[in-house]
mmCIF file of the N, C-alpha and C atoms, coordinates in Angstrom:
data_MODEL
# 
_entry.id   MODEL 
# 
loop_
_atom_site.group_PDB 
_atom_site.id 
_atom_site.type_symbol 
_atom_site.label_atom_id 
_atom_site.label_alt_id 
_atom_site.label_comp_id 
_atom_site.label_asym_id 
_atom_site.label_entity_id 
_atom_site.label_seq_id 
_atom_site.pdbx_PDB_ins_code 
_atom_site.Cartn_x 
_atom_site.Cartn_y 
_atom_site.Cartn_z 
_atom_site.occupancy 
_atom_site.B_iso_or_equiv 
_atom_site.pdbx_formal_charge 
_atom_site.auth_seq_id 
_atom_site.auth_comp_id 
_atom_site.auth_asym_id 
_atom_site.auth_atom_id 
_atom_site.pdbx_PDB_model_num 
ATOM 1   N N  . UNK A 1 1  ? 22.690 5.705   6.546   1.00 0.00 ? 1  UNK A N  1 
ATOM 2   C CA . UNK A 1 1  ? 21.367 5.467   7.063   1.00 0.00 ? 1  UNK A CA 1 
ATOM 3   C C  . UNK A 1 1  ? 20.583 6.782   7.114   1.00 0.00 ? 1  UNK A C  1 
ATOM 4   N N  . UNK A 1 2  ? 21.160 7.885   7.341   1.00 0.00 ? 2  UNK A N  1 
ATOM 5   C CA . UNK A 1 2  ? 20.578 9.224   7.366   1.00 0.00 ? 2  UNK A CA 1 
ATOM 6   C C  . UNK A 1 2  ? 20.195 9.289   6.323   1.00 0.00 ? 2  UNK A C  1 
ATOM 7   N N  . UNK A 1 3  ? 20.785 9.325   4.900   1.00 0.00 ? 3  UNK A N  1 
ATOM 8   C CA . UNK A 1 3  ? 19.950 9.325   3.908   1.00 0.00 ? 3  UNK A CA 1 
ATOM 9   C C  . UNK A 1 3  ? 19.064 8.916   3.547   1.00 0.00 ? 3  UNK A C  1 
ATOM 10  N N  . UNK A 1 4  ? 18.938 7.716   3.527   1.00 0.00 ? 4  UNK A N  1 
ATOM 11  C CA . UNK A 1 4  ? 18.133 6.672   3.321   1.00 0.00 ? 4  UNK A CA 1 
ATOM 12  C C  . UNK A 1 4  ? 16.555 7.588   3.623   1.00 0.00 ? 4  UNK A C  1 
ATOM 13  N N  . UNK A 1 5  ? 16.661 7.992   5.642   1.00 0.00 ? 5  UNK A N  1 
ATOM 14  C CA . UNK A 1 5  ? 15.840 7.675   6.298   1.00 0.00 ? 5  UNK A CA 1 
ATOM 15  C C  . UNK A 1 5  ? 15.217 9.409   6.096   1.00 0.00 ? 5  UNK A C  1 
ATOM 16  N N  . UNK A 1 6  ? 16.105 10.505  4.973   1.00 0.00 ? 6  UNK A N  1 
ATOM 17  C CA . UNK A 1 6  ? 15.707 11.780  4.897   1.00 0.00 ? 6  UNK A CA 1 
ATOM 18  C C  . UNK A 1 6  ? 14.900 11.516  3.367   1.00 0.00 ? 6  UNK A C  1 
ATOM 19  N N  . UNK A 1 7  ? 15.321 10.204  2.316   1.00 0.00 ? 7  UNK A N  1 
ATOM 20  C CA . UNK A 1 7  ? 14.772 10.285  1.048   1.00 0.00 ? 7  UNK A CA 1 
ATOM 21  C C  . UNK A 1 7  ? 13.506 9.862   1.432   1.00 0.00 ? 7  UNK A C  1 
ATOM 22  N N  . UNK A 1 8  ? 13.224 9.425   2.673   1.00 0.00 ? 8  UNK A N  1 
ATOM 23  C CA . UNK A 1 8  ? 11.887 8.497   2.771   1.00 0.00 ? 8  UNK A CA 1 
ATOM 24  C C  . UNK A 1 8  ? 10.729 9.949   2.799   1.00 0.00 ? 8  UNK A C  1 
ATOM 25  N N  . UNK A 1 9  ? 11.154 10.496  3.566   1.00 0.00 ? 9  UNK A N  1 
ATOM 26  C CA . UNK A 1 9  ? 10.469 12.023  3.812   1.00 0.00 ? 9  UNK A CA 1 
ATOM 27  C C  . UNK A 1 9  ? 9.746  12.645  3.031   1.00 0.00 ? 9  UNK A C  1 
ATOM 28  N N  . UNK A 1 10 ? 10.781 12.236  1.429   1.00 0.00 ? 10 UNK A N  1 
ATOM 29  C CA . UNK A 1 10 ? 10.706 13.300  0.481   1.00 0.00 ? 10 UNK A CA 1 
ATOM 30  C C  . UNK A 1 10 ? 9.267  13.153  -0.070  1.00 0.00 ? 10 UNK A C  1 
ATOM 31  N N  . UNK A 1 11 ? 8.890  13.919  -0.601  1.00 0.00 ? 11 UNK A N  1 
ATOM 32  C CA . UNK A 1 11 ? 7.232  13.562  -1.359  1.00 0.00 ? 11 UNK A CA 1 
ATOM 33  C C  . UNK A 1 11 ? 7.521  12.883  -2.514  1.00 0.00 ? 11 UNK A C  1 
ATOM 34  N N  . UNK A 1 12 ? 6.228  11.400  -2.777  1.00 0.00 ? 12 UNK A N  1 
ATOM 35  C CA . UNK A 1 12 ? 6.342  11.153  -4.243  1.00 0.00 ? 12 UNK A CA 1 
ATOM 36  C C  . UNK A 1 12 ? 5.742  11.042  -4.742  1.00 0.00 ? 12 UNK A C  1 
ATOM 37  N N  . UNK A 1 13 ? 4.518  11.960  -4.334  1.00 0.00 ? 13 UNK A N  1 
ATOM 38  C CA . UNK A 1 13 ? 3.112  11.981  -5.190  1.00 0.00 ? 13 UNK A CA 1 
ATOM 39  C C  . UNK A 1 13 ? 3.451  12.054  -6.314  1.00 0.00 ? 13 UNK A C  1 
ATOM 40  N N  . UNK A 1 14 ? 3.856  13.015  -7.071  1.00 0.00 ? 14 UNK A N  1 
ATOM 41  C CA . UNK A 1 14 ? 3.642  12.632  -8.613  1.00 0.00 ? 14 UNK A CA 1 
ATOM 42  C C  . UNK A 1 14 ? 4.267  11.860  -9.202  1.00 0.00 ? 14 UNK A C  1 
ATOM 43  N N  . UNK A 1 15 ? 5.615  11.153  -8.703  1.00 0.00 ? 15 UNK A N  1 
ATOM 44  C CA . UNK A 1 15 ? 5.899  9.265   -9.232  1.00 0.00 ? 15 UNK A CA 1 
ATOM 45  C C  . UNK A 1 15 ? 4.318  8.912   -9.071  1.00 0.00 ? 15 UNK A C  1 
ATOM 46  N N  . UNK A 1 16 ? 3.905  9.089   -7.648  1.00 0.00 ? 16 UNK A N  1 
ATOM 47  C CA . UNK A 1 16 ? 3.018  7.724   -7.400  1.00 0.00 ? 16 UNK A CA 1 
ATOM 48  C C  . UNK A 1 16 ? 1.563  8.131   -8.343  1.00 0.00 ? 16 UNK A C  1 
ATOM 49  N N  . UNK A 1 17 ? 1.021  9.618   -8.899  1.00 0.00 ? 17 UNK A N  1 
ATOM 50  C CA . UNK A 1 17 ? 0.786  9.813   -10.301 1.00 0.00 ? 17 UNK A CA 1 
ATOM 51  C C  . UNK A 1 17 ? 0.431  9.838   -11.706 1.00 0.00 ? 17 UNK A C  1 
ATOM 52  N N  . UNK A 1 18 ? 1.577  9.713   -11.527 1.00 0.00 ? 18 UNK A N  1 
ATOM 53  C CA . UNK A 1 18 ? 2.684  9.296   -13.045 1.00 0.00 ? 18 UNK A CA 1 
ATOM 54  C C  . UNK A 1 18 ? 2.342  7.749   -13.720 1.00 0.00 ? 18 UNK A C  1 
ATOM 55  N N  . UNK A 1 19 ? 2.068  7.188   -12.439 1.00 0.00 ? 19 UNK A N  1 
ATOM 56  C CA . UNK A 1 19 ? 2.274  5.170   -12.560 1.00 0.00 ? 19 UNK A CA 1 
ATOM 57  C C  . UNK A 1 19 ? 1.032  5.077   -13.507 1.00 0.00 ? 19 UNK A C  1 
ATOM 58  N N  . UNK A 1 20 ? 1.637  4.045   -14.501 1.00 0.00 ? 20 UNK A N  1 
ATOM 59  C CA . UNK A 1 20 ? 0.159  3.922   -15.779 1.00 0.00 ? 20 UNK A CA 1 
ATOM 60  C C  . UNK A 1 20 ? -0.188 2.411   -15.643 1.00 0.00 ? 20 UNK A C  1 
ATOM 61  N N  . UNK A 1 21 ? 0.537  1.504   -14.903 1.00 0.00 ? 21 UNK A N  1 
ATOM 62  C CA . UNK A 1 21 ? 0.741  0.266   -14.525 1.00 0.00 ? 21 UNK A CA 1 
ATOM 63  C C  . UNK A 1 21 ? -0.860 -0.121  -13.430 1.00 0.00 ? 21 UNK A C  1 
ATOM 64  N N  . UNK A 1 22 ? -1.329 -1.201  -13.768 1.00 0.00 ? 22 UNK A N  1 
ATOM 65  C CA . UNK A 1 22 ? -2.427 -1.750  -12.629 1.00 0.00 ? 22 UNK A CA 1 
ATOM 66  C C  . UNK A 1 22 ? -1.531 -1.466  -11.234 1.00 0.00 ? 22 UNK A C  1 
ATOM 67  N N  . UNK A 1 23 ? -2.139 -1.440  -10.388 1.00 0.00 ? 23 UNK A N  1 
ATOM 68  C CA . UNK A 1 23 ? -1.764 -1.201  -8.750  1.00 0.00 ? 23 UNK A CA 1 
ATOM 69  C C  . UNK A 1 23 ? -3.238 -1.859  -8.005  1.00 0.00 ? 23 UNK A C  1 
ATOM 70  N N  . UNK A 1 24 ? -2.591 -2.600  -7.047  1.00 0.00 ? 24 UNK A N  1 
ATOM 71  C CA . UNK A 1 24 ? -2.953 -2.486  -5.770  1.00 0.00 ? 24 UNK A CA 1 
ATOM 72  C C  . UNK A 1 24 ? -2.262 -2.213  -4.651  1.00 0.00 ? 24 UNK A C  1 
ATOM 73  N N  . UNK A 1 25 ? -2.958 -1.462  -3.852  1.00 0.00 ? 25 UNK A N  1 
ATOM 74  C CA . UNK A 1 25 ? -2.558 -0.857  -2.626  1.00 0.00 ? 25 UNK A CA 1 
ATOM 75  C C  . UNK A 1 25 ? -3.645 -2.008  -1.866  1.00 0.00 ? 25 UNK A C  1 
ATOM 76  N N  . UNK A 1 26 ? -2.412 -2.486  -0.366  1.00 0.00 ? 26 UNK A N  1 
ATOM 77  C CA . UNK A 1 26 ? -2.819 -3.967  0.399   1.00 0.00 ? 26 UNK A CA 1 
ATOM 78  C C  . UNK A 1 26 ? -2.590 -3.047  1.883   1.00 0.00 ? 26 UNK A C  1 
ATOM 79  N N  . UNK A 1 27 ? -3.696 -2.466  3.000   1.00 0.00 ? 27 UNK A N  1 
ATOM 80  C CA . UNK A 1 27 ? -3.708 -2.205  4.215   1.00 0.00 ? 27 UNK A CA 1 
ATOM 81  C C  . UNK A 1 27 ? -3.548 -2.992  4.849   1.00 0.00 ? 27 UNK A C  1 
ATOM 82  N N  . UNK A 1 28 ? -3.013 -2.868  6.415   1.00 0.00 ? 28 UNK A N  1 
ATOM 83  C CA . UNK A 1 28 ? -3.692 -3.726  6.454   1.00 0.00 ? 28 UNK A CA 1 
ATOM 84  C C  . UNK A 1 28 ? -4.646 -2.951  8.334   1.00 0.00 ? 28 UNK A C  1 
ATOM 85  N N  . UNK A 1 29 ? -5.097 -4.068  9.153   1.00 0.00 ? 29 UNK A N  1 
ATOM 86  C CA . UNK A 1 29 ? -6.276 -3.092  9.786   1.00 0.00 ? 29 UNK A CA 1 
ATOM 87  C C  . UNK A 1 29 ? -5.638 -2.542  10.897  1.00 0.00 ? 29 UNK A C  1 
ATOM 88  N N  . UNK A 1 30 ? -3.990 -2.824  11.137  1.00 0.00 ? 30 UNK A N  1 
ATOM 89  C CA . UNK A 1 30 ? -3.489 -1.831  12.056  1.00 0.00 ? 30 UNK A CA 1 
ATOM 90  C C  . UNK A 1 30 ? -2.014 -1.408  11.380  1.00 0.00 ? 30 UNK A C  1 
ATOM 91  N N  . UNK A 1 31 ? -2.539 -0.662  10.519  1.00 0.00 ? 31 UNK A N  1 
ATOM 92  C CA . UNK A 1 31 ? -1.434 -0.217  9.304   1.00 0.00 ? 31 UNK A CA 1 
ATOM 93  C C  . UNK A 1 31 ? -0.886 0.719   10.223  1.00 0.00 ? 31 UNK A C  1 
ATOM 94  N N  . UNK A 1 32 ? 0.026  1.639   9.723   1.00 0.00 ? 32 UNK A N  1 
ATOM 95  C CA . UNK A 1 32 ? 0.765  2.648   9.955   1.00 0.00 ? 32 UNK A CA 1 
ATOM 96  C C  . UNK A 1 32 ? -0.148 4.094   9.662   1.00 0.00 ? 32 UNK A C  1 
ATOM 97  N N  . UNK A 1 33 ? -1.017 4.346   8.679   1.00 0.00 ? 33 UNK A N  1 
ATOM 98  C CA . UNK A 1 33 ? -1.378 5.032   7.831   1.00 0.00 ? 33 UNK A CA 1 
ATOM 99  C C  . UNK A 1 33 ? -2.909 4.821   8.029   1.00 0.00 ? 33 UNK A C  1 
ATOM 100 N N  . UNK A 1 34 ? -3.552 6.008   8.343   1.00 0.00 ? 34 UNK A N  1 
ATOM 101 C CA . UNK A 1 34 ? -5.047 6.218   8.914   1.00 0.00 ? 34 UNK A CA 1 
ATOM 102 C C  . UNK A 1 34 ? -5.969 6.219   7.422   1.00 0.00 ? 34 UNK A C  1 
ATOM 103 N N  . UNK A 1 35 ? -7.106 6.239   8.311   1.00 0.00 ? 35 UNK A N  1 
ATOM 104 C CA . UNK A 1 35 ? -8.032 5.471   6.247   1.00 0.00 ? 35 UNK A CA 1 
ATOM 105 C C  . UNK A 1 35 ? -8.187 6.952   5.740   1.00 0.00 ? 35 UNK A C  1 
ATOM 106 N N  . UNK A 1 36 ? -8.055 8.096   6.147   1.00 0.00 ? 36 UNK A N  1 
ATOM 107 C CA . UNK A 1 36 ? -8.013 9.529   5.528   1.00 0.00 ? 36 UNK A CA 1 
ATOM 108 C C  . UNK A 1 36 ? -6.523 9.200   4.310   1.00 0.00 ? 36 UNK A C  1 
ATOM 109 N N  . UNK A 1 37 ? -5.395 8.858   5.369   1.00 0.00 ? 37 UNK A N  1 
ATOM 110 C CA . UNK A 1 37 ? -4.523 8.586   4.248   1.00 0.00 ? 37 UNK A CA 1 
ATOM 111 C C  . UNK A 1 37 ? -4.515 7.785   3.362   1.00 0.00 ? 37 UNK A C  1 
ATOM 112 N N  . UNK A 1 38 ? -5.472 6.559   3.788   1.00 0.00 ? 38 UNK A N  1 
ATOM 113 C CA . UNK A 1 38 ? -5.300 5.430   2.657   1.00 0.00 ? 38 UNK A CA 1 
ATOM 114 C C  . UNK A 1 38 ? -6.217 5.885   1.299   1.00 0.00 ? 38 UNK A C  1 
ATOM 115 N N  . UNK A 1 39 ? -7.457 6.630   1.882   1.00 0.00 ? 39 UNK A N  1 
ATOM 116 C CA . UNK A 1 39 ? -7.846 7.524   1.110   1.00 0.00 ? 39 UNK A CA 1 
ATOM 117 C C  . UNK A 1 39 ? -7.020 8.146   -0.410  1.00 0.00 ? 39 UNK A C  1 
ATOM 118 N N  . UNK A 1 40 ? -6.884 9.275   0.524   1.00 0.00 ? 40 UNK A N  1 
ATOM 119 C CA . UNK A 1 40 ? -5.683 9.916   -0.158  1.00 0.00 ? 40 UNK A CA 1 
ATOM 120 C C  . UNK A 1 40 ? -4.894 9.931   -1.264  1.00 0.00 ? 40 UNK A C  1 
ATOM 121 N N  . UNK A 1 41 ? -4.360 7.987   -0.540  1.00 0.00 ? 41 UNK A N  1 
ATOM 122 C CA . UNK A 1 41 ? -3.455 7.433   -1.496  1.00 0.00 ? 41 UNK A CA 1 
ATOM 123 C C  . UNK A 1 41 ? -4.461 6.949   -2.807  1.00 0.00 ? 41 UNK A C  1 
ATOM 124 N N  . UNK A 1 42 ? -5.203 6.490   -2.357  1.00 0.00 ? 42 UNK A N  1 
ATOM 125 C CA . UNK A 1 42 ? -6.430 5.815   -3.623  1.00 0.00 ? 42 UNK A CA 1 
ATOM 126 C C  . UNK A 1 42 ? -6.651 6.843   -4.383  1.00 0.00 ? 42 UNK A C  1 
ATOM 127 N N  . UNK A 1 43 ? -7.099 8.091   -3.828  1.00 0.00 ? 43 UNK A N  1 
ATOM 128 C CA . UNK A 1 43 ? -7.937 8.930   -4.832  1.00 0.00 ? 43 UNK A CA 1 
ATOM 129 C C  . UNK A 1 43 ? -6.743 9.649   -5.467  1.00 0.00 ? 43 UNK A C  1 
ATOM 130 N N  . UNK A 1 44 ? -5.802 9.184   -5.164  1.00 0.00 ? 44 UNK A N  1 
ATOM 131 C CA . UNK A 1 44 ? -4.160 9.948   -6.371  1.00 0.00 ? 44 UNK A CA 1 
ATOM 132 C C  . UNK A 1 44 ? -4.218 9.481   -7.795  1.00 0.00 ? 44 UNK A C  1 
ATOM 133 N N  . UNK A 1 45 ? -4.744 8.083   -7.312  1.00 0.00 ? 45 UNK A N  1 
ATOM 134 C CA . UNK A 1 45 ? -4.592 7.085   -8.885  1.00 0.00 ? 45 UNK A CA 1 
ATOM 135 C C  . UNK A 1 45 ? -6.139 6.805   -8.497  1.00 0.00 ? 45 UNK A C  1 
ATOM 136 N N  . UNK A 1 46 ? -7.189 6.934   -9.141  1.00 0.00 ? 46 UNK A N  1 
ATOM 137 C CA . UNK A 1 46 ? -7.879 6.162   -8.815  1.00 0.00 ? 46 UNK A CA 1 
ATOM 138 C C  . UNK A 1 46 ? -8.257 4.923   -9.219  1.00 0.00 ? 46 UNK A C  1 
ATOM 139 N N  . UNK A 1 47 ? -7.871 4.313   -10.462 1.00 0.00 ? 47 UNK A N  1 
ATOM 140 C CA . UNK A 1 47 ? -7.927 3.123   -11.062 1.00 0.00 ? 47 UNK A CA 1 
ATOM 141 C C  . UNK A 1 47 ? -7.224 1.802   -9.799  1.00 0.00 ? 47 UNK A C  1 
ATOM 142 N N  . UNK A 1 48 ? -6.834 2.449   -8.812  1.00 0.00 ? 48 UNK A N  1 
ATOM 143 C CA . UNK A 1 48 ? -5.949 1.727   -7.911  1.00 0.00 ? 48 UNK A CA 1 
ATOM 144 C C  . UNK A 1 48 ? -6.740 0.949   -7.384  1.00 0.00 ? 48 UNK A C  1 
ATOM 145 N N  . UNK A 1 49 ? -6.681 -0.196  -6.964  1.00 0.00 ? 49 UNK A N  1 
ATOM 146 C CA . UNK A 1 49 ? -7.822 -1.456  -6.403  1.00 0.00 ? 49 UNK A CA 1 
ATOM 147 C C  . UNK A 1 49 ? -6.773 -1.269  -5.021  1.00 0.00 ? 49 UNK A C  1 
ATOM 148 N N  . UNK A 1 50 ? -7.883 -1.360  -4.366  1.00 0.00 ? 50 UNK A N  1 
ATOM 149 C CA . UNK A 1 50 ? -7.926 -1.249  -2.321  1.00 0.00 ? 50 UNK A CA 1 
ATOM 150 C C  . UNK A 1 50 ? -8.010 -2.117  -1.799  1.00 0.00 ? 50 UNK A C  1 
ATOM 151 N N  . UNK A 1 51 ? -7.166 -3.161  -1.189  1.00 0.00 ? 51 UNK A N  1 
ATOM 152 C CA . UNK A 1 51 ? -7.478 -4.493  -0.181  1.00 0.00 ? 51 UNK A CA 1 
ATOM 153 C C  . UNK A 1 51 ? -7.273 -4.072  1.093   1.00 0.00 ? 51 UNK A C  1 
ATOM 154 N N  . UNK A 1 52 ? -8.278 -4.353  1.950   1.00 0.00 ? 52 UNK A N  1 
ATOM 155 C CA . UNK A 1 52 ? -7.984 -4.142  3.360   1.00 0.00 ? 52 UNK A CA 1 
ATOM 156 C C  . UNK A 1 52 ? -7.732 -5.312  4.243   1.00 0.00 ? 52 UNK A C  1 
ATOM 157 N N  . UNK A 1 53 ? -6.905 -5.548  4.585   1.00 0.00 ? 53 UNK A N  1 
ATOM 158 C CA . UNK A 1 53 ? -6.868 -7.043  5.181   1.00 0.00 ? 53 UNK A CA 1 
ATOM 159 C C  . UNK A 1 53 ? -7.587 -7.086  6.710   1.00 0.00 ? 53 UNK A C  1 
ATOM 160 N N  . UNK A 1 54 ? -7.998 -7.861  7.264   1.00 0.00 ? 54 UNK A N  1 
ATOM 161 C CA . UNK A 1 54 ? -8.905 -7.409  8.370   1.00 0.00 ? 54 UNK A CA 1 
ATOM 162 C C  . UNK A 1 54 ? -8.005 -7.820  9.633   1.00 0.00 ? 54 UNK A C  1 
ATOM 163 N N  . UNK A 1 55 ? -6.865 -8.404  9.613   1.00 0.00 ? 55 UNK A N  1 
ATOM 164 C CA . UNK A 1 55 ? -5.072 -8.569  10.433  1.00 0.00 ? 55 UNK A CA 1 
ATOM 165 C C  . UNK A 1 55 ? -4.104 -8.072  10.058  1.00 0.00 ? 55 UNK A C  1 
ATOM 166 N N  . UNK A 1 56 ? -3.268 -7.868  10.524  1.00 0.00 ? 56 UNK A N  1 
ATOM 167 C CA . UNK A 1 56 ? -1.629 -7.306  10.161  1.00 0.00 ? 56 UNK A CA 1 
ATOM 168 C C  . UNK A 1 56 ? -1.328 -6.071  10.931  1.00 0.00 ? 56 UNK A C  1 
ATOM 169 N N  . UNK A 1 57 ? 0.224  -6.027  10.734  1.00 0.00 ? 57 UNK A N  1 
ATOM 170 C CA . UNK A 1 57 ? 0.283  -4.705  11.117  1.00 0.00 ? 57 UNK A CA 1 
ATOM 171 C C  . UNK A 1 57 ? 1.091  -4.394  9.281   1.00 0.00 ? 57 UNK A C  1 
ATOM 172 N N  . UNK A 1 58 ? 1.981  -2.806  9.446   1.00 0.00 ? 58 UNK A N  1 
ATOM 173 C CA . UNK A 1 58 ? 2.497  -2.510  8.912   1.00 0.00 ? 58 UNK A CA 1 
ATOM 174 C C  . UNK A 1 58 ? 3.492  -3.039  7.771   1.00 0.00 ? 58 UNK A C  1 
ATOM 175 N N  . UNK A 1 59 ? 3.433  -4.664  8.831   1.00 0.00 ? 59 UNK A N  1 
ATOM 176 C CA . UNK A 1 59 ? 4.543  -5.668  7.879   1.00 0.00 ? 59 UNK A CA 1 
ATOM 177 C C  . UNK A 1 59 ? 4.219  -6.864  7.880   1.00 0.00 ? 59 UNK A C  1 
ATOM 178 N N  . UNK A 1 60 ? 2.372  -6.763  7.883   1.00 0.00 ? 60 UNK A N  1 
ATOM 179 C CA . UNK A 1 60 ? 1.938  -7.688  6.839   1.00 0.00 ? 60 UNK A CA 1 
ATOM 180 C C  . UNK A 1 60 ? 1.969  -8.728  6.262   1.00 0.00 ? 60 UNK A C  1 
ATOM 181 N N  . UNK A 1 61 ? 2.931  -8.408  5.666   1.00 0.00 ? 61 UNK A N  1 
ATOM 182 C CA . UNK A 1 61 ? 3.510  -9.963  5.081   1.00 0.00 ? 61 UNK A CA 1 
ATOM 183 C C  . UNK A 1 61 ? 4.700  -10.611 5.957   1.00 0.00 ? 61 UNK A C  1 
ATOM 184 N N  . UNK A 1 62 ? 4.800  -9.883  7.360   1.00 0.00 ? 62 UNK A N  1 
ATOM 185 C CA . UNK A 1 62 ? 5.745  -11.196 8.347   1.00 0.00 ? 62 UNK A CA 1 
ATOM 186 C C  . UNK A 1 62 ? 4.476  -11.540 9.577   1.00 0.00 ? 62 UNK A C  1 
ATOM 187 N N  . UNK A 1 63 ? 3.566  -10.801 9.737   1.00 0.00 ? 63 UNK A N  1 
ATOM 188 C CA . UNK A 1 63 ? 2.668  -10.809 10.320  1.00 0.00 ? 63 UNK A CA 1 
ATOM 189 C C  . UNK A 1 63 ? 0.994  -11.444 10.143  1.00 0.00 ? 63 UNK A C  1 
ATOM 190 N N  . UNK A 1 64 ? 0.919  -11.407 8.649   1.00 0.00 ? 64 UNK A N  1 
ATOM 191 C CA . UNK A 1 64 ? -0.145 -11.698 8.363   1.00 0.00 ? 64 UNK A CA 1 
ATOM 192 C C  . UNK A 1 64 ? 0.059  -12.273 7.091   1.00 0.00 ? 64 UNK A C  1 
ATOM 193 N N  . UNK A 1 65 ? 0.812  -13.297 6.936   1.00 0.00 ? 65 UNK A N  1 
ATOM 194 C CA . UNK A 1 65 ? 1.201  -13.819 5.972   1.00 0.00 ? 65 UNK A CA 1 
ATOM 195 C C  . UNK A 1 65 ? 0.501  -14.225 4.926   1.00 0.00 ? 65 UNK A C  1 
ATOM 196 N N  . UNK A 1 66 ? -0.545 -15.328 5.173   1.00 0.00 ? 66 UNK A N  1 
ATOM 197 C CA . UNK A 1 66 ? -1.607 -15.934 4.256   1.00 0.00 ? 66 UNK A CA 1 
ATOM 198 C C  . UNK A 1 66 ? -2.227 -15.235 4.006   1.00 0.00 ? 66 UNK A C  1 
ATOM 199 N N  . UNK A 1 67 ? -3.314 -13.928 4.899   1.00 0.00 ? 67 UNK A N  1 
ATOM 200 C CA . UNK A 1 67 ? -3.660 -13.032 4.237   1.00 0.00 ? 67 UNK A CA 1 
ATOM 201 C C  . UNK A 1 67 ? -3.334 -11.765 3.245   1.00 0.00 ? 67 UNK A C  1 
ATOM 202 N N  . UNK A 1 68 ? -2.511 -11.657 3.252   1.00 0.00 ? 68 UNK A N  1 
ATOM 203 C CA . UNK A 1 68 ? -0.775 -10.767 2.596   1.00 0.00 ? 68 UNK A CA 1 
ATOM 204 C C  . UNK A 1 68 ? -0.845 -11.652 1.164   1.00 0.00 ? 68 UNK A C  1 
ATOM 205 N N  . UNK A 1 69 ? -0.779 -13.080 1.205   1.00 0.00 ? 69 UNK A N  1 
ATOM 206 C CA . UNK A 1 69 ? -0.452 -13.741 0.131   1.00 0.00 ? 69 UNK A CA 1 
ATOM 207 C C  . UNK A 1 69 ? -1.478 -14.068 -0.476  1.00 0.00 ? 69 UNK A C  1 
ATOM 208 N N  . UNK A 1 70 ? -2.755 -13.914 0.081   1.00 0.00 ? 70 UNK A N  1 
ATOM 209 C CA . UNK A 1 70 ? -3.833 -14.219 -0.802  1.00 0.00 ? 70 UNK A CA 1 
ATOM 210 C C  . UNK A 1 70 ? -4.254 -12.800 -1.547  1.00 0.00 ? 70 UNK A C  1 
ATOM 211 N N  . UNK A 1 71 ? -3.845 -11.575 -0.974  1.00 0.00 ? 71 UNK A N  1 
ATOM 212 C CA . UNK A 1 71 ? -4.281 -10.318 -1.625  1.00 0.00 ? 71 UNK A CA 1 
ATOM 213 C C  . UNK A 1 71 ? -3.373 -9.981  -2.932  1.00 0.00 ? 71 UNK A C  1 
ATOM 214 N N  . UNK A 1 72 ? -2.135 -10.611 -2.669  1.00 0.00 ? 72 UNK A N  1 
ATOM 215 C CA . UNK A 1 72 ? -1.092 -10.790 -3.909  1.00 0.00 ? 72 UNK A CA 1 
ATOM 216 C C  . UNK A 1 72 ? -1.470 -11.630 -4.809  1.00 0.00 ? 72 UNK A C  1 
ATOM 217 N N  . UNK A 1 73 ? -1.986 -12.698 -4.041  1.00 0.00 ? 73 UNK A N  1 
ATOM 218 C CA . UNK A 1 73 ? -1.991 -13.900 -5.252  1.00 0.00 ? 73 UNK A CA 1 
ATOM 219 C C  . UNK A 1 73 ? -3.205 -13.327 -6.243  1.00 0.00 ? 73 UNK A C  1 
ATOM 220 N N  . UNK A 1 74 ? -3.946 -12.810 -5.867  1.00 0.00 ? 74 UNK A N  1 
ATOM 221 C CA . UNK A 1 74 ? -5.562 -12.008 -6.107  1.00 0.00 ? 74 UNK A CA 1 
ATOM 222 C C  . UNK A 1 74 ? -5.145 -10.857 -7.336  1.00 0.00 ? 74 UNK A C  1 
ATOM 223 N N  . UNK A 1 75 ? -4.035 -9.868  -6.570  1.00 0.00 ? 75 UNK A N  1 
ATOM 224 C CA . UNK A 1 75 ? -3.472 -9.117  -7.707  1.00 0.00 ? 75 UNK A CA 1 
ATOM 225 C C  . UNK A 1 75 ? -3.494 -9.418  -8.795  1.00 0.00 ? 75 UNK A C  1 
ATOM 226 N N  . UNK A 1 76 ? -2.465 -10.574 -8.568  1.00 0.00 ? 76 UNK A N  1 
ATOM 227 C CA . UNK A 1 76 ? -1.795 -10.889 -9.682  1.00 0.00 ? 76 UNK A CA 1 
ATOM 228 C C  . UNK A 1 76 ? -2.318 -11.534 -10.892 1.00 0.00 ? 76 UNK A C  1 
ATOM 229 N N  . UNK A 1 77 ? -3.364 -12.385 -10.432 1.00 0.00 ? 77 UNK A N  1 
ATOM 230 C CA . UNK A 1 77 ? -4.487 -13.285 -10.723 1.00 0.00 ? 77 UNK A CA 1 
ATOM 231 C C  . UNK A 1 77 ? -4.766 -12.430 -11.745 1.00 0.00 ? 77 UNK A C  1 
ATOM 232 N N  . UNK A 1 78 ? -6.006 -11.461 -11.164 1.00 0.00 ? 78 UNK A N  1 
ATOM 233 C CA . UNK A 1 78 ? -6.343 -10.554 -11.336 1.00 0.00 ? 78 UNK A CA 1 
ATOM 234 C C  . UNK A 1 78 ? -6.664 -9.727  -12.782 1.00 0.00 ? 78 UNK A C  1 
# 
């Protein structure tokens, strides 16, 4: 579990980069991660499409399910 919880740490900006694949990144409005970071994360890739869900927390999709599944289904659509 220590590992696990020291690889999480590690930086992966340039995987996250690197990615040549469509992305969306799904917030949601009491994420973990402040909108400077969500920022952040967007302007790394910027081709990246931004959903903000206006419920959830961090886990989203046990919390805010239908909205979680409509931003996926939207992705994917997409």
């Amino acid at each position: 579990m220590q590992q696990i919880m020291e690889a999480v740490q590690e930086s992966r900006w340039d995987e996250w980069k690197a990615v040549t694949a469509p992305a969306t990144a799904v917030f949601a409005a009491k994420s973990m991660f402040e909108p400077s970071e969500q920022s952040d994360f967007i302007a790394a890739r910027p081709a990246t499409r931004k959903v903000l869900l206006p419920v959830g927390t961090h886990d989203a999709h046990l919390d805010a399910t239908a909205e979680w599944a409509a931003a996926l289904t939207h992705a994917l659509e997409g």
